[in-house]
N, C-alpha and C positions, 0 to 999 in steps of 0.2 A: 504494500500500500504506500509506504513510504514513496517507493522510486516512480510510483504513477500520480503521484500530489510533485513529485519533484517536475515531472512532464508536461503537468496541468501548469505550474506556476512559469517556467521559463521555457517550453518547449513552443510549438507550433501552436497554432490554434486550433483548441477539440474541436471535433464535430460533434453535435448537440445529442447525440446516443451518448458518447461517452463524456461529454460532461454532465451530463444528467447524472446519469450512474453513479461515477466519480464522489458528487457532491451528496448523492445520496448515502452513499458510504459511509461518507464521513459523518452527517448528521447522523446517520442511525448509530455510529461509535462511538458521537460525542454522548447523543440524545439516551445511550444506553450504557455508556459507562457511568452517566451521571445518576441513573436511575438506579443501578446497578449497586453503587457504592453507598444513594438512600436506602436502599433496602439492608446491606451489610451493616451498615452500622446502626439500624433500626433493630438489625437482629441483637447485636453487641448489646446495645438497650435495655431489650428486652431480656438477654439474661441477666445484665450487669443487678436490672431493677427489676425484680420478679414481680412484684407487687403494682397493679396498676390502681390508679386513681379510680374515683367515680366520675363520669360522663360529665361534662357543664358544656351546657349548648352556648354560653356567648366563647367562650375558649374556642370552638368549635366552630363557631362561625367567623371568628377572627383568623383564623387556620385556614381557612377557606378563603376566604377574602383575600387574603394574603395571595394563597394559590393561583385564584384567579386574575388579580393583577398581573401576574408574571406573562400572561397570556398575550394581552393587547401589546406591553413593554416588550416584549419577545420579538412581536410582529414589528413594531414598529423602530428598534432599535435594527433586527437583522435586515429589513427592507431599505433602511437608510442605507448601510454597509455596501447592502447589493448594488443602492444606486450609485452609490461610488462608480460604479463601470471598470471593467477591466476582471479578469483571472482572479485577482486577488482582492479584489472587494466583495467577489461574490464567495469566494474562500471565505473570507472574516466574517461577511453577512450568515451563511450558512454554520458556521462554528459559533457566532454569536448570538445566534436563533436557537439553536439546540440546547447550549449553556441554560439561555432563560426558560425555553419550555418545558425543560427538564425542574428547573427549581420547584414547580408545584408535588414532585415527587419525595421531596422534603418534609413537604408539609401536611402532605398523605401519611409518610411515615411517622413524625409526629401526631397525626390523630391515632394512628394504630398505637402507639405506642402511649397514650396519653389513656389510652379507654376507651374512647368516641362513640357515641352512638354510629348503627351501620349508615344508616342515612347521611354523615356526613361522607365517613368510607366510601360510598357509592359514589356522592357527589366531587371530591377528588377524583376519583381515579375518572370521572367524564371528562374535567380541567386536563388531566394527565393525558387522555385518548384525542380532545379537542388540538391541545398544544403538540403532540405528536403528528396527526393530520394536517395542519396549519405550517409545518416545519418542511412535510413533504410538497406543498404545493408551494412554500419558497424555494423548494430548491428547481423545482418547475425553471419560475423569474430567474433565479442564479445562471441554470445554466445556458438561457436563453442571453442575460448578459457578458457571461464567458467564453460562449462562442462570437459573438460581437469584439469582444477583446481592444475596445476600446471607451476607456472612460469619456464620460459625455461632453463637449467644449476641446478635446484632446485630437479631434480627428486632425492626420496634417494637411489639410489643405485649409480649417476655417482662420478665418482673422482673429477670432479670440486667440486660436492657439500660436499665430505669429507674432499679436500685439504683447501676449505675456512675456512672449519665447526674445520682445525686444525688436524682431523685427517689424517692418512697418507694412501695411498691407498695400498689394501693389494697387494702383494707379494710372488710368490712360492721359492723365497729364500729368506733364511735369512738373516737379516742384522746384518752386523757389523758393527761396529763403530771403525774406523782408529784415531788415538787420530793426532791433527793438527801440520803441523810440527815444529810448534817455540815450542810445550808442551814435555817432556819428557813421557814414556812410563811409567807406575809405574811396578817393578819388582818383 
């Protein structure tokens, strides 16, 4: 996986089968090592603290609340990323989509681990299913802008990209140069 992210980021430009794939990959690695690692240490938890609590619905809806923020913040942090343009904006958008979708998996394993009524239980893990689904149709947008493989305002022929780059945009007249009026003209 390594040497095919290494291809993705400086190699040619994918074609949109394999950038899709690609970036799908990686989501489901990140989206699932993170899930992965709430769960390990929810287990850890639960033997460290055999003893659970009693249920309290506002703890449990603040848990939730919580969860579901991570959701919109996900979409809307990894969409930015993507629109960076370029291999590696839609790299970071997609690693940084997964990062936050996955945090609701946290707070799931905190209900399990707190006591929770099932009803909350249920209602994470839909947060956890919505922010999974949600991850997969950015990486859709990703890999549509990684095959593009050019961030937006960057293309080389626009004048944005010659006037940052310094140069000046060309012109069917010629310029002259007016000397400014505190300067004298030279004769």
């Amino acid at each position: 996986m390594i040497e095919r992210l290494r291809r993705f980021a400086s190699g040619p430009p994918p074609d949109a089968f394999e950038a899709a794939a690609l970036l799908r990959l990686v989501y489901l690695a990140v989206f699932g090592g993170q899930a992965l690692l709430a769960l390990v240490v929810g287990a850890l938890l639960a033997v460290l603290v055999p003893s659970r609590g009693t249920p309290n619905d506002i703890v449990a809806a603040v848990l939730l609340a919580m969860a579901f923020f991570h959701v919109p913040l996900g979409w809307l942090l990894g969409r930015t990323a993507v629109r960076a343009g370029g291999r590696q904006g839609a790299l970071s958008g997609i690693i940084a989509a997964a990062v936050l979708f996955s945090i609701p998996a946290w707070f799931g394993v905190l209900l399990l681990v707190s006591g929770q009524r099932p009803v909350y239980l249920m209602a994470v893990a839909a947060v956890v299913s919505i922010g999974y689904a949600l991850g997969f149709v950015l990486t859709g947008v990703a890999a549509r802008v990684a095959v593009a493989d050019t961030p937006p305002g960057d293309e080389p022929h626009s004048v944005a990209a010659r006037v940052s780059a310094g140069d000046t945009p060309p012109s069917d007249e010629p310029h002259s140069v007016a000397p400014a009026p505190d300067q004298e003209s030279p004769s």
